[in-house]
C-alpha positions in Angstrom: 70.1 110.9 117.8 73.6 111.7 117.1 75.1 108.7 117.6 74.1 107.2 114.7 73.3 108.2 110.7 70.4 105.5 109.8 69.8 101.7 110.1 72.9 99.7 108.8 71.2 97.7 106.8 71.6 97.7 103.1 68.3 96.5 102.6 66.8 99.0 104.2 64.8 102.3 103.2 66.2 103.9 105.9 70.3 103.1 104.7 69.3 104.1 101.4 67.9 107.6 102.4 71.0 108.2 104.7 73.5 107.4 101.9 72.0 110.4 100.1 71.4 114.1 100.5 68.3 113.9 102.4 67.2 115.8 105.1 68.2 114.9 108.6 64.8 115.2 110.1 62.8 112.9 107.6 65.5 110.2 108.2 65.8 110.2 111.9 62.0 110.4 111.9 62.1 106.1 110.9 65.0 105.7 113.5 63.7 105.9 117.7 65.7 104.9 120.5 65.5 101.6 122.3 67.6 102.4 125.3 70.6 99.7 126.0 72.4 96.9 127.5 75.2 96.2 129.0 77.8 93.8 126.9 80.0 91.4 129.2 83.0 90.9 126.8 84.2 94.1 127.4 81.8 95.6 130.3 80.5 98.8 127.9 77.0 99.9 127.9 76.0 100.2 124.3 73.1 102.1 122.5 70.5 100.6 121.2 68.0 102.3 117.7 64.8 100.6 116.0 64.0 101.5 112.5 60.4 102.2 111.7 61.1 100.7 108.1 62.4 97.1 108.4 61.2 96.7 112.1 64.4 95.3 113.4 66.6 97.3 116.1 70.0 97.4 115.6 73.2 98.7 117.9 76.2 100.7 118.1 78.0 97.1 117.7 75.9 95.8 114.7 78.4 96.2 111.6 81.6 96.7 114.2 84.5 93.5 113.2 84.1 92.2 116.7 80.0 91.8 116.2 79.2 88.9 118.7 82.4 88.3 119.8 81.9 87.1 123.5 85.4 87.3 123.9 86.3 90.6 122.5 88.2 91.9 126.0 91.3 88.9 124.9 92.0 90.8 121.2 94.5 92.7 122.3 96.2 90.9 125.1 96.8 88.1 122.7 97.7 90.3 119.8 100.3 91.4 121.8 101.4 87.9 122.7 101.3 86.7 119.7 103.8 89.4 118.5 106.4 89.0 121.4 107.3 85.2 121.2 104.9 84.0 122.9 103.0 80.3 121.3 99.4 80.3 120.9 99.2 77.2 123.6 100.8 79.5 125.9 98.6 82.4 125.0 95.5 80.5 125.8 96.7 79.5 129.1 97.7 83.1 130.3 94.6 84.4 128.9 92.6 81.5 129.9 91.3 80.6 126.9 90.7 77.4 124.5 93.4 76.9 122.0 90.7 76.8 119.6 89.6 80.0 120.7 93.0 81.5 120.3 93.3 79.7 116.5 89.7 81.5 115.9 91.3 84.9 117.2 94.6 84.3 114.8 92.5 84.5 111.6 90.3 87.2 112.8 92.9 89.6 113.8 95.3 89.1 111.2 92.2 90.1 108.6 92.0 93.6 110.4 95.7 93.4 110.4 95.9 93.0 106.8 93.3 96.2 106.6 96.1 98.2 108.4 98.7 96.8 106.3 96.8 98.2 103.1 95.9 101.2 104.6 99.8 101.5 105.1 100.3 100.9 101.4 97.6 103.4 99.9 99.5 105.8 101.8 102.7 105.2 99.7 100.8 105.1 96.4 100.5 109.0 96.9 101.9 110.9 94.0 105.8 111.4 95.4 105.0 108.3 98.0 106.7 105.6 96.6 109.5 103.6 98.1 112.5 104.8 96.1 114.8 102.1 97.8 114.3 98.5 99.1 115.3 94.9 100.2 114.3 91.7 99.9 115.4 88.1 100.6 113.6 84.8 101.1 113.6 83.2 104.8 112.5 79.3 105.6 110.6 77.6 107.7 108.5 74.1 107.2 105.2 72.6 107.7 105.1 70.1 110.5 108.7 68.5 109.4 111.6 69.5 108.0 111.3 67.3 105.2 108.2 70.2 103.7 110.1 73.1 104.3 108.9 76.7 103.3 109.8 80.0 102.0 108.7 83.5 103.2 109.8 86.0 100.6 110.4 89.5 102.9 110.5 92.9 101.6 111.3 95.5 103.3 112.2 99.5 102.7 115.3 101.2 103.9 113.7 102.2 107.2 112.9 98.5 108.4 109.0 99.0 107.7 107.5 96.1 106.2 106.1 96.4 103.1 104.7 92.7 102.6 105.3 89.1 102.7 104.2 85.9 101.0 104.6 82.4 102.2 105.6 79.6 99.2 105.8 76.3 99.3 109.4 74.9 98.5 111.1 71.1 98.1 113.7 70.1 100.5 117.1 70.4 99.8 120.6 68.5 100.4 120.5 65.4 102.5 116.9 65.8 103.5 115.8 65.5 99.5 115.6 61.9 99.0 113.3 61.2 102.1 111.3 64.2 101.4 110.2 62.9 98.3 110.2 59.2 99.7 107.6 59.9 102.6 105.4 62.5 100.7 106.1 62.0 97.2 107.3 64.8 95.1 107.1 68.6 96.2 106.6 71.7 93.7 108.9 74.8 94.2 106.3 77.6 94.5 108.8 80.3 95.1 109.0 82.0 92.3 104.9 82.1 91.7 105.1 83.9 94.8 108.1 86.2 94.9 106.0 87.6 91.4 102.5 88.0 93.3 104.1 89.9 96.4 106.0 92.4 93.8 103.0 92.7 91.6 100.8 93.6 94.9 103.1 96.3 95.3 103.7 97.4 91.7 102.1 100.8 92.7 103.8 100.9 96.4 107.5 100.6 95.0 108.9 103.2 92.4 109.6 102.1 88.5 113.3 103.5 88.9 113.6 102.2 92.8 116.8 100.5 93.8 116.5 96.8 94.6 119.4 95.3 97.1 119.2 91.6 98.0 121.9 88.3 97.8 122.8 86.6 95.0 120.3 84.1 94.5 120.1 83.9 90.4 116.1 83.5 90.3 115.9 87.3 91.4 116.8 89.6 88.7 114.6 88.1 86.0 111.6 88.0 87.6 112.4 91.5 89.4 112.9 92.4 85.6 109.6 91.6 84.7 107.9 93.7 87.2 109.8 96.5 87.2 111.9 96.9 83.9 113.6 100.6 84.7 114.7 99.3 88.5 118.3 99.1 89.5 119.2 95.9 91.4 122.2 95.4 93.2 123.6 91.9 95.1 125.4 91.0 98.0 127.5 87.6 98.8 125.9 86.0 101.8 128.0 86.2 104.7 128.2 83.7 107.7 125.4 84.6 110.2 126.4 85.4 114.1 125.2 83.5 116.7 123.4 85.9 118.9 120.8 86.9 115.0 120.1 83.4 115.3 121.5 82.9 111.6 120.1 86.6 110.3 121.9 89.0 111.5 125.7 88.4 110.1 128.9 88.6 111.2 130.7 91.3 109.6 131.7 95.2 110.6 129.4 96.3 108.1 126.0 95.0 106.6 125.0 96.3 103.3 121.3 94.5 103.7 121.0 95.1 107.5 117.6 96.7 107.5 116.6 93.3 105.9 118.1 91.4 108.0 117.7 92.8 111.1 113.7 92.7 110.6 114.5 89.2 109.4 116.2 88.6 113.1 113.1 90.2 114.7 111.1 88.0 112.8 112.7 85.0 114.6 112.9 86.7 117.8 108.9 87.3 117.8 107.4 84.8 116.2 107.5 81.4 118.4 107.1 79.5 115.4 110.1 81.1 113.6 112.4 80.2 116.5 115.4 78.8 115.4 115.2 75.9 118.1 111.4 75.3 119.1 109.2 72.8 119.1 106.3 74.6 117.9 105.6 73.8 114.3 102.8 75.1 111.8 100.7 72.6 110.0 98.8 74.8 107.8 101.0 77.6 105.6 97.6 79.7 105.6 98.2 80.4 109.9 102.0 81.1 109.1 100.8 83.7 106.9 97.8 84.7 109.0 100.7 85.0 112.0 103.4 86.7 109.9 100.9 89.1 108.7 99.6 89.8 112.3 103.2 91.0 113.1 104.1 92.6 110.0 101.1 95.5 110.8 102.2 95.4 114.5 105.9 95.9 113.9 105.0 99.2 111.5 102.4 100.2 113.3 103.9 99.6 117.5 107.6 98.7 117.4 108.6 101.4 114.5 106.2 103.7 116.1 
């Protein structure tokens, strides 16, 4: 009886006495075993318990993220292709899989991603922890068409780990203005709202006195201000990007914001969607974020690992 510490149930006697310093025997005593099964998705043999108090039987899976999942073998096969450039059509058809399968899987693994990601980020909120130095610049993409384009505000530390991200919705600029606002009416510039809930996210993660490096777009240093009044904020001119970043890594000897924008180029490089010249699009901001977010966790947690 080992394997497990009392029914998972909240609503159970049994959960209640295991969550407090009772004896071992009198709360095994409601809990017998109920032998097993064998689980397809992933060809495991799980355990299986009763509880003498609410007369259900629960598992080694009940309470697990990938409960009932009948497809839990395909997680990480697709996180992985999800990560490396791959589009989620494509992903379905190497895994063999319905698209709508693979949009299901998006959203659940970029929630357990985003549990990493904050796991991550409680680790720098340690007294002596916090990020002393760090960059930060806005990349776009759109939503369908050009003509909705959006932002994704990147922060990053010194060491290219990715502290968070935050998807905005912009208004098109230059040529593309007029017929933006003539097919689809007008367009609210969200950036700002979210450049401010990023940084105030990680308030805790990024030292009051750290130094702040980015370009010179002139919406930065007030807000930045505002969040962290005792920070040190220097800019850079924007050079002219080299071909082979597609646009993000730039073409000079020396790159003061290179840890920026070299995660900025892997961004591209890994995320179909991102591609400089692709024709997969997003039509809902939410997946962008749930796909940026998937990669953000892997490229800490696999590629700086």
């Amino acid at each position: 009886m080992g394997m497990t510490k009392g029914c998972p149930r909240k609503d159970c006697q049994s959960w209640q006495m295991s969550t407090k310093t009772d004896a071992l025997s009198s709360r095994f005593e409601r809990i017998r075993s109920l032998g097993s099964y064998y689980r397809k998705s992933d060809s495991r043999w799980v355990l299986r318990w009763w509880c003498g108090d609410c007369k259900r039987s629960f598992s080694q899976a009940t309470g697990t993220p990938c409960f009932r999942q009948h497809k839990r073998r395909v997680n990480q096969p697709l996180l992985r292709l999800l990560c490396s450039g791959v589009s989620m059509r494509r992903a379905s058809r190497l895994l063999n899989i319905h698209r709508v399968t693979t949009a299901r899987k998006l959203a659940f693994l970029a929630d357990e991603a985003r549990r990493s990601q904050q796991a991550l980020l409680d680790s720098y909120r340690q007294p002596g922890c916090q990020v002393v130095h760090v960059q930060f610049d806005d990349m776009e993409s759109f939503e369908h068409t050009k003509y909705k384009p959006l932002s994704i505000t990147l922060v990053v530390t010194k060491q290219r780990v990715i502290l968070g991200s935050v998807v905005s919705q912009m208004a098109a600029k230059g040529l593309l203005s007029s017929i933006s606002i003539k097919k689809y009416g007008y367009r609210p510039d969200r950036r700002r709202k979210g450049f401010r809930l990023l940084f105030t996210r990680l308030e805790k993660v990024i030292h009051q006195a750290a130094l702040f490096e980015s370009d010179q777009n002139p919406t930065y240093p007030k807000t930045l201000k505002e969040i962290f009044p005792n920070s040190r904020h220097l800019t850079t001119k924007g050079q002219r990007g080299c071909i082979v970043g597609q646009g993000e890594l730039k073409k000079i000897a020396w790159d003061p914001l290179f840890s920026l924008n070299h995660t900025a180029a892997m961004f591209r490089a890994n995320i179909n969607r991102l591609f400089r010249q692709t024709w997969c699009t997003t039509k809902k901001p939410t997946a962008l974020q749930d796909h940026i977010d998937l990669y953000t966790d892997y490229h800490n947690r696999t590629l700086l690992g």
